[in-house]
N, C-alpha and C positions, 0 to 999 in steps of 0.2 A: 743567228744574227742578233738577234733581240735576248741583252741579260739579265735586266729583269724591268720591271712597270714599278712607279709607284702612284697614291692617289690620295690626296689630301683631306683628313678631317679634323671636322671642328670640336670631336666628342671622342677621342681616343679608346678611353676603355670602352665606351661602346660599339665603336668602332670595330674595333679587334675581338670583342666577343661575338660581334656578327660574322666576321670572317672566321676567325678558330672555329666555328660549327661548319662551315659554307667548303673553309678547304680542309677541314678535317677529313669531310665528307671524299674528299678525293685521294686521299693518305700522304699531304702535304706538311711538311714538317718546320717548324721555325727553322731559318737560313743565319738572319740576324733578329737582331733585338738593341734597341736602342732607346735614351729617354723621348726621342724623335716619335718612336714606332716602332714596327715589328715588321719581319718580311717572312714570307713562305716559299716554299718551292718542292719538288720532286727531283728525282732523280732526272730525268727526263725531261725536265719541262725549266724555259727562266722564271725567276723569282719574283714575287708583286710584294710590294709593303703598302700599308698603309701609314700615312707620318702625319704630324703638326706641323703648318708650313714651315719653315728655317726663316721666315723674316719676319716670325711672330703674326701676320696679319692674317685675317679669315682665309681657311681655306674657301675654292669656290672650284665648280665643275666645267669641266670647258666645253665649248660650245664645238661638238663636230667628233671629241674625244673618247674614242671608247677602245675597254680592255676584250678580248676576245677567250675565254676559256676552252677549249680543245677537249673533248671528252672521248669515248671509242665507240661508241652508240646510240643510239638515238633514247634508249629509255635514260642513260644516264641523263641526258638531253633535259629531257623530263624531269629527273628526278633531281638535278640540282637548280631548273627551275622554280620548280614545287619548295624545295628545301628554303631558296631564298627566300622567297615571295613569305613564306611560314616565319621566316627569322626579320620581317619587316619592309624588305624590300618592295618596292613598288612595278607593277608590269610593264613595258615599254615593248613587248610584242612576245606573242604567245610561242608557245613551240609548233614549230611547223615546218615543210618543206618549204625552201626559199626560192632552190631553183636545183634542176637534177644535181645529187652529190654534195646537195648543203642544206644541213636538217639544221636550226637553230632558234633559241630563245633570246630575247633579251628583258633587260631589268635593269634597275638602279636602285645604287645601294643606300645605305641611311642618310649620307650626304650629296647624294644624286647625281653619283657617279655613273656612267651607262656602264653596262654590261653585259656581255652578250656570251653565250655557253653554244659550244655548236660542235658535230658530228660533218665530218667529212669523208666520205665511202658510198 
């Protein structure tokens, strides 16, 4: 249903070197590339970019808005919480069971974006 997310920052290349480590980490591949920004995706999975907003003004994070990452484990769970959080990201709730059959982290990224990575099984 969902083709792909994107999420707006103020700091581009740094931007995108936080993600190139975050979804490399997943074996996510450039989809597009633009003066805009850049998007990633899987085979398997829709596409997220991050861009400069299109009407030039600040980007800003919305209030309620968050991306939801899908992993097949719970150590992955872990381990690209860990990875964020190392590449600058800030905590917004640790990894844990949420409620039976939903293991998840959340974090936001350098422009404080939410973000949540989670295991479902």
């Amino acid at each position: 249903m969902i083709a792909y997310v994107t999420v707006g920052t103020n700091d581009l290349p740094k931007a995108i070197a936080f993600y190139e480590k975050l979804f490399g980490s997943l074996g996510a591949k450039h989809v597009w590339e633009s003066e805009q920004g850049i998007g990633w995706g899987t085979e398997n999975s829709p596409g997220f970019g991050v861009l400069k907003p299109f009407d030039g003004k600040p980007a800003t994070r919305g209030n309620g808005a968050m991306v939801a990452l899908a992993v097949d484990s719970k150590e992955k769970v872990d381990a690209l919480y860990k990875l964020a959080l190392s590449l600058g990201a800030t905590d917004d709730g640790p990894p844990g069971q949420r409620w039976e059959g939903f293991y998840a982290a959340y974090f936001r990224d350098l422009d404080g974006n939410k973000l949540n990575v989670c295991f479902m099984g």
